[in-house]
C-alpha positions as CSV (number, residue, x, y, z in Angstrom):
1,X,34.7,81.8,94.7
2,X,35.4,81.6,91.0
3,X,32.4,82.4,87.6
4,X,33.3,80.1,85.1
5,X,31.9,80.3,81.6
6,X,31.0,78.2,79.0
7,X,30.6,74.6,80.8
8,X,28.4,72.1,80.1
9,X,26.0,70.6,82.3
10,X,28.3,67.4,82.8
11,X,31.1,69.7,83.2
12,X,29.4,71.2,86.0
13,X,28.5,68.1,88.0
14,X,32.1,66.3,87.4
15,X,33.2,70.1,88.6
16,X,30.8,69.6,91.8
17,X,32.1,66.3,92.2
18,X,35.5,67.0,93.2
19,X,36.4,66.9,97.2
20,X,37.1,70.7,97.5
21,X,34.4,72.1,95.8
22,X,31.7,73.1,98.7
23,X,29.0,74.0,95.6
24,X,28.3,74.7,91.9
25,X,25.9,77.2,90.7
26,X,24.0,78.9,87.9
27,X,24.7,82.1,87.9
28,X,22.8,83.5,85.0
29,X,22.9,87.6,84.0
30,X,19.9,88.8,84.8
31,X,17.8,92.7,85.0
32,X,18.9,94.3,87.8
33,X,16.5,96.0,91.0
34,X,15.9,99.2,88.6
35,X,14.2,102.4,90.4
36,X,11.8,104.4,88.3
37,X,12.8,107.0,86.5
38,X,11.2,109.5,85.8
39,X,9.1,109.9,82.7
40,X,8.6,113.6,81.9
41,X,10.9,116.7,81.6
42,X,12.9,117.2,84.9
43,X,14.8,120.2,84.6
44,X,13.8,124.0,84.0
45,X,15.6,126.9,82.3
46,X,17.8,127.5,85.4
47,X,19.9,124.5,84.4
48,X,21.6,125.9,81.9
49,X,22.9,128.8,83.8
50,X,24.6,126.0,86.6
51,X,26.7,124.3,84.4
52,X,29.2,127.0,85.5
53,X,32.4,125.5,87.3
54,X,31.8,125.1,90.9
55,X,33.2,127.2,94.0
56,X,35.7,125.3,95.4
57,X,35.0,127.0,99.0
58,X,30.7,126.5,98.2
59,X,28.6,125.1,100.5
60,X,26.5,122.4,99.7
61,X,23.5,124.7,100.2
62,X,24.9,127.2,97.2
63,X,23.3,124.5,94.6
64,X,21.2,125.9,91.8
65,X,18.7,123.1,92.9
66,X,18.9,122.7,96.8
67,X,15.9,124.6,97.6
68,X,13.9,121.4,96.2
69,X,15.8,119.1,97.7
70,X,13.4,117.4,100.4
71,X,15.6,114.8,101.2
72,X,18.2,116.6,102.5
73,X,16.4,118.8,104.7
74,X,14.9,115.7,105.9
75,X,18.2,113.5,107.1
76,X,19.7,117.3,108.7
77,X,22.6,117.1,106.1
78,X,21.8,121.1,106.2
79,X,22.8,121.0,110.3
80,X,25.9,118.6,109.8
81,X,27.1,121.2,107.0
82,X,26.9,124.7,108.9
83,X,29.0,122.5,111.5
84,X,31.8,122.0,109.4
85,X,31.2,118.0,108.3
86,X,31.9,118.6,104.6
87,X,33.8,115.3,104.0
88,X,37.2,114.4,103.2
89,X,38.8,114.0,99.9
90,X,40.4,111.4,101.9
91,X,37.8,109.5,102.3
92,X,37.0,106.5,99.8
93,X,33.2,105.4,98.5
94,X,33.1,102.9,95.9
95,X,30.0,103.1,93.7
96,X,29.3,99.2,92.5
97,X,27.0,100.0,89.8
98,X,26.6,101.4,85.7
99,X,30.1,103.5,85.9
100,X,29.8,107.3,86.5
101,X,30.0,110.3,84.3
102,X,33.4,111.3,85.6
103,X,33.2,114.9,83.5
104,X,30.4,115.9,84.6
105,X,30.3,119.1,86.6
106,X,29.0,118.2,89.6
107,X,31.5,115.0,90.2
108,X,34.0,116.5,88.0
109,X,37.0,116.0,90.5
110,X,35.6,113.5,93.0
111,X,36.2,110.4,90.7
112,X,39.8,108.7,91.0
113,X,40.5,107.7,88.2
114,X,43.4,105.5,88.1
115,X,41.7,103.1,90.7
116,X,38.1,103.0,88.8
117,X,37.2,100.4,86.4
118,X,34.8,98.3,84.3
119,X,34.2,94.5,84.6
120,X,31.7,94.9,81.9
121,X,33.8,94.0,78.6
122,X,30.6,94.0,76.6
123,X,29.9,98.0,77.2
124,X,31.3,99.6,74.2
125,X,32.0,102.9,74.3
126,X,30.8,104.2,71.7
127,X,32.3,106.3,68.5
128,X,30.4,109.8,69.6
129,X,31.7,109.1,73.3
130,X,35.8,108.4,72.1
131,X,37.9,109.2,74.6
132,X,36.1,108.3,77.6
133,X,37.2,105.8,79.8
134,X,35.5,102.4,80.1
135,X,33.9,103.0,83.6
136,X,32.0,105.7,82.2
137,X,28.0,105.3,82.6
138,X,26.1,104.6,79.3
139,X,22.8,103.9,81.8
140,X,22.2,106.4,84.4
141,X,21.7,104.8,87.4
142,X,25.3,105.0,88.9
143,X,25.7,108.3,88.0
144,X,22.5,109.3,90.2
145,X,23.3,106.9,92.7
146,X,26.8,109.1,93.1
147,X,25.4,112.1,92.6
148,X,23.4,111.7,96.3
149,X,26.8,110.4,98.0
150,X,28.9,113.7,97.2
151,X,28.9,116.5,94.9
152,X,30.8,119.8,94.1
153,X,27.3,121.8,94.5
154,X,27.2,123.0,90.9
155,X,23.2,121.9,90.0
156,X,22.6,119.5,93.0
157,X,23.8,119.3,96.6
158,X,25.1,115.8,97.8
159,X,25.6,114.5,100.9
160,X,29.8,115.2,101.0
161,X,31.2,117.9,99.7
162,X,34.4,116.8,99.4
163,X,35.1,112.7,98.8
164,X,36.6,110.4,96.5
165,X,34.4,108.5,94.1
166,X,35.4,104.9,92.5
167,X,33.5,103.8,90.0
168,X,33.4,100.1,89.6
169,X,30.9,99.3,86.9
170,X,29.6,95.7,87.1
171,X,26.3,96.9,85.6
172,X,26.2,97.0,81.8
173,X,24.4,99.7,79.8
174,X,21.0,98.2,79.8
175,X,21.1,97.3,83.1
176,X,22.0,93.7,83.5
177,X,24.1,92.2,86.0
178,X,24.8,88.5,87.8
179,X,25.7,87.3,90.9
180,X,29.4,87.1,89.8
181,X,29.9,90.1,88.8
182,X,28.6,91.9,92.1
183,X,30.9,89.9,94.0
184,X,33.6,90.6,91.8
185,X,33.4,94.1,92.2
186,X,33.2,94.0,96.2
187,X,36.2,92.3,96.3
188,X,37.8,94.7,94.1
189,X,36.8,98.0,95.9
190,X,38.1,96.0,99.2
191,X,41.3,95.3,97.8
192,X,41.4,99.4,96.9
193,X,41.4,100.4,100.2
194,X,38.0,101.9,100.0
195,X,36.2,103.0,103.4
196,X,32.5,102.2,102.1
197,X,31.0,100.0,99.4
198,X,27.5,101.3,97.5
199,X,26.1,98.6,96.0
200,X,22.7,99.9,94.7
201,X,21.9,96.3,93.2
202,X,21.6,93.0,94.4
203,X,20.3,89.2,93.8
204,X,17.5,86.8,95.2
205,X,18.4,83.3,96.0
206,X,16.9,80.7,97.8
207,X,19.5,79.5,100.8
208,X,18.2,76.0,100.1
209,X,18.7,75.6,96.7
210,X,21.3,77.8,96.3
211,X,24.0,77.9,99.4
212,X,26.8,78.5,97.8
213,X,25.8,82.1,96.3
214,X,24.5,82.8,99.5
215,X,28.0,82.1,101.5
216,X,29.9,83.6,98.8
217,X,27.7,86.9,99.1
218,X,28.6,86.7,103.2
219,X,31.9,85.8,102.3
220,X,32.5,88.4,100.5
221,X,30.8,91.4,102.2
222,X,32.7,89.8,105.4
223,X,35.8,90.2,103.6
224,X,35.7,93.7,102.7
225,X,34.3,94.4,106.5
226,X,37.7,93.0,108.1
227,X,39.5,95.0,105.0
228,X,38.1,98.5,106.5
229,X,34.8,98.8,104.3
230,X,31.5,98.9,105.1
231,X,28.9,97.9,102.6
232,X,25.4,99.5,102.1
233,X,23.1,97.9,99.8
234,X,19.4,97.8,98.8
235,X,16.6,95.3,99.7
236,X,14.7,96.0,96.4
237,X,11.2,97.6,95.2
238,X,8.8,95.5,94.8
239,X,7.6,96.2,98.4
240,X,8.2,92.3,99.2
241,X,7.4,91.1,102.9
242,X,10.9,89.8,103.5
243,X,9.9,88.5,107.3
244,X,7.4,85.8,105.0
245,X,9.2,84.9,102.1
246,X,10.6,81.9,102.8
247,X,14.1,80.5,102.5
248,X,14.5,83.5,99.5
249,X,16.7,86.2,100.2
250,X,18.2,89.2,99.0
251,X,22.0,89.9,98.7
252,X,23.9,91.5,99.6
253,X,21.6,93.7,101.7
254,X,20.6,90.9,103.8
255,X,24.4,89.9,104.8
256,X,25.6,89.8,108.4
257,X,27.4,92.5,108.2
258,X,25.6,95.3,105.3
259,X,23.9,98.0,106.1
260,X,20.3,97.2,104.5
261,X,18.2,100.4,103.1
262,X,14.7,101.2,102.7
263,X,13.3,104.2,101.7
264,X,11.3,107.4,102.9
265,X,9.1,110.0,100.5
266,X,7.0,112.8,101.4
267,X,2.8,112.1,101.2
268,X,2.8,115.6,99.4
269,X,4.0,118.6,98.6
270,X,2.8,122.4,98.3
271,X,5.1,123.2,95.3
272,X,8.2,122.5,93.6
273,X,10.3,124.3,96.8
274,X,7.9,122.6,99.5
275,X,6.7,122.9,101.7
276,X,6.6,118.8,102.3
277,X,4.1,116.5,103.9
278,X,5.1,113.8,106.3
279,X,9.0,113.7,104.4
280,X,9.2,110.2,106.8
281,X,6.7,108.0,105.3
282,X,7.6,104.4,104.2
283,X,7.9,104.7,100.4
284,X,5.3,102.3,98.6
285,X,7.7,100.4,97.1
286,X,10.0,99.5,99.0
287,X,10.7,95.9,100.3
288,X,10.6,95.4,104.6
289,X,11.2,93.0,107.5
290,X,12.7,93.6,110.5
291,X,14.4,90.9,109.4
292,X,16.0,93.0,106.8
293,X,16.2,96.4,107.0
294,X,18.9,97.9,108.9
295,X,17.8,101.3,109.0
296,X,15.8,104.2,106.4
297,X,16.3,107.3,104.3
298,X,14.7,109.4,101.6
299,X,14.4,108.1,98.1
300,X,11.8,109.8,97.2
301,X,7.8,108.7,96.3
302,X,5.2,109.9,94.0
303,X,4.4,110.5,91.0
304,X,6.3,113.1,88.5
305,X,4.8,116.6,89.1
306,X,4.1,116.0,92.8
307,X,7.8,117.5,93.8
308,X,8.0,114.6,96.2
309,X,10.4,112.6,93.9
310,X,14.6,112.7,94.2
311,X,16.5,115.0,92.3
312,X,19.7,113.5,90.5
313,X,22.1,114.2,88.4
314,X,22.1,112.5,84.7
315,X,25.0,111.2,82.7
316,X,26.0,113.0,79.5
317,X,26.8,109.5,77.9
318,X,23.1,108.0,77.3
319,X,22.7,105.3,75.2
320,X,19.6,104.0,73.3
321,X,19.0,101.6,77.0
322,X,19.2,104.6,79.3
323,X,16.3,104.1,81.1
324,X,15.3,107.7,82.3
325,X,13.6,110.0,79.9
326,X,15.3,113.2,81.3
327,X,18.7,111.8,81.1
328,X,18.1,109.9,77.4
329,X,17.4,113.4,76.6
330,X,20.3,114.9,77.7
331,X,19.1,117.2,80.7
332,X,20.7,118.0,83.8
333,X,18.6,116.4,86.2
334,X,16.0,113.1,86.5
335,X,13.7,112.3,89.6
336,X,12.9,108.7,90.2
337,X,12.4,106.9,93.3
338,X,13.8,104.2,94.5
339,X,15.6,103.0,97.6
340,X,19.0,102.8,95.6
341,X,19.1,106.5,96.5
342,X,18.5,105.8,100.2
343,X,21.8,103.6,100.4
344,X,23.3,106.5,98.8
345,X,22.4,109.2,101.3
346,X,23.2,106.3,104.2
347,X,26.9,105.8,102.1
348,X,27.3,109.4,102.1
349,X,26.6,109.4,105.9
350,X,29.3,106.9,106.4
351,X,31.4,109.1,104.5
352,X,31.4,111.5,107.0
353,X,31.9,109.5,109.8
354,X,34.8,108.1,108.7
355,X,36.3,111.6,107.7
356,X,35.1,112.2,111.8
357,X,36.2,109.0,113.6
358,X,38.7,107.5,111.3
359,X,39.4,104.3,108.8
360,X,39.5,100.9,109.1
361,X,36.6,100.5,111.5
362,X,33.3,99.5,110.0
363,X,31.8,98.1,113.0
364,X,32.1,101.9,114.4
365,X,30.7,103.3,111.3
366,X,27.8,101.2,111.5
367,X,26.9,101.5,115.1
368,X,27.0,105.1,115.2
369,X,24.7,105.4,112.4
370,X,22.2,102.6,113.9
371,X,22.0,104.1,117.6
372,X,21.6,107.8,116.1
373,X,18.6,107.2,113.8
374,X,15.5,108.5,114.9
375,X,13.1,105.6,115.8
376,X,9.8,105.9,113.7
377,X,7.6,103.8,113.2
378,X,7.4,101.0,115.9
379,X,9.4,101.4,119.1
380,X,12.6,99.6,118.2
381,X,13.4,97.5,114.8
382,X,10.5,98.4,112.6
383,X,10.0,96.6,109.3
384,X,9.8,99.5,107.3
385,X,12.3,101.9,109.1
386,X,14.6,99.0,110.8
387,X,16.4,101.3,113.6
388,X,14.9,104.7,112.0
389,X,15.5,107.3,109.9
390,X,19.2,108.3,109.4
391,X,20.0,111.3,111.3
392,X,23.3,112.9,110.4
393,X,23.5,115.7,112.5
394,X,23.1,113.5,115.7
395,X,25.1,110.9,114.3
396,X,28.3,113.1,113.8
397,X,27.5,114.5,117.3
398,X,26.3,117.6,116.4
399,X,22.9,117.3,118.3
400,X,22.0,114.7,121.2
């Protein structure tokens, strides 16, 4: 697979024409599946006193934030914790998305550095952001997305406790993508070794008009599968029927081998701390098929005010484009919805396994955490809850 630029339409069909070229597409940049941020103030006065340096030794639970953290509670992340699954520094997650605030507190540490980068020449940084590197997140969205998968407990809890973060950025700063870049950055986190993929993004294509994006997405999350990784991606929110919409599909959450995502949010809440209303529901939004979707997990529903909405960490390098209010205006925290923060808590589960059963064996990974979900909805593969409802304290064993 190769994205070439600047050809002209007859350059493209003499290009198609030659005898080892199985297909040649358009692959135009286009606005990626964005979740909705939220659009009123979403942190209190007790953020500025957790901005203090973490405790190393901290549980997850220590977080100035995690009593109103729904989502955890809801996936037993709590259970898993008291048990000793923490994570493992050794343990790689690539986040495929905007970059991520490396200096902030609560990743401060978890982000390698040397192995991150930017196939987004076109972000900038900019003058009052000199010195940081050009992974760093001038949107938000990977920076949330990360803060789910693993954090150092500061203002939010995340799934792992100890991990290592790369941040591929193949998003630019106002949220665009293409299909080239996405498998670009794959590739790239496969070729690093990493143990799981989040790729809170994806395309639509229609496998008759376009089949060589579509093999190339398969190709490609088959490549990183025999390299070790497992990929979990996101089937998008526009709560689509994907079992009756034709020859369209979305990738890479509907490749062979992904783990495909859709989301949970309470139907209410009593106050800020809870306590929360059916914490299982399918959210509104979010796309399903049992063709599709793998298996669920909280990302959160409602509207701003209700408490039934995610809480994430922002980026301290907004831009003009940032796209949550919270974040453009430089507080700690932002709740959206979305099911890019159910792949997050499903990576961050896959995180732990592998710090449990081992590397290099994605077809474990993603077994265990398909036979230990709870089974809502219908009996078996559900549209909106595929195999269930992530359970992390039964899939590290903890509980039968």
């Amino acid at each position: 697979m190769a994205a070439v630029t600047g050809l002209s339409g007859a350059a493209a069909a003499e290009l198609a024409a030659g005898p080892d070229i199985r297909a040649v597409e358009p692959d135009l940049a286009t606005l990626g599946n964005e979740d909705v941020a939220a659009d009123g103030a979403a942190a209190d006065e007790a953020v500025s006193e957790a901005l203090a340096p973490a405790d190393a030794t901290a549980s997850p639970t220590t977080a100035r934030f995690y009593a109103r953290q729904w989502n955890l509670r809801a996936v037993f992340a709590p259970e898993a914790w008291a048990a000793g699954h923490l994570g493992s520094r050794d343990v790689k997650v690539a986040i495929v998305d905007t970059g991520i605030d490396y200096l902030l507190p609560d990743l401060a540490g978890l982000v390698d550095l040397a192995h991150s980068t930017s196939f987004v020449p076109e972000d900038v940084i900019p003058t009052r952001y000199a010195g940081r590197l050009p992974f760093s997140d001038l949107f938000w969205h990977g920076t949330a997305v990360a803060s789910v998968v693993a954090s150092n407990a500061t203002v939010l809890a995340g799934v792992n406790r100890y991990v290592t973060l790369l941040a591929v950025k193949v998003v630019d700063s106002t949220f665009r993508t293409s299909a080239g870049r996405l498998l670009t950055g794959i590739v790239y986190a496969a070729d690093q070794g990493v143990d799981v993929i989040n790729l809170s993004n994806g395309v639509q294509r229609d496998k008759s008009e376009n089949p060589g994006t579509v093999a190339a997405f398969e190709r490609a999350v088959n490549y990183a599968f025999r390299k070790g990784a497992l990929l979990v991606s996101v089937p998008f929110n526009d709560a689509a029927d994907l079992d009756h919409n034709g020859d369209l599909v979305r990738l890479p959450c509907e490749a062979a081998n992904a783990i495909c995502v859709a989301a949970t949010g309470p139907t209410g809440a009593t106050g800020v701390n809870g306590p929360w209303v059916n914490v299982d529901a399918p959210a509104p939004y979010a796309a399903y098929g049992r063709s599709a979707i793998s298996v669920a997990a909280p990302g959160g529903a409602g509207e701003v005010g209700q408490f039934r909405r995610m809480w994430v960490s922002c980026t301290t390098t907004p831009t003009a484009t940032t796209a949550a209010p919270a974040c453009l205006a430089r507080q700690a925290v932002a709740q959206p919805v979305g099911n890019s923060f159910a792949a997050a808590h499903v990576s961050g589960l896959a995180a732990l396994l592998v710090a449990k059963l081992g590397h290099g064996n994605p077809a474990l990974i993603r077994a265990r955490i398909l036979q230990s979900a709870d089974d809502l909805g219908e009996p078996g593969t559900d549209p909106y809850y595929g195999k269930g409802r992530i359970n992390i304290a039964r899939a590290l064993g903890i509980v039968q």
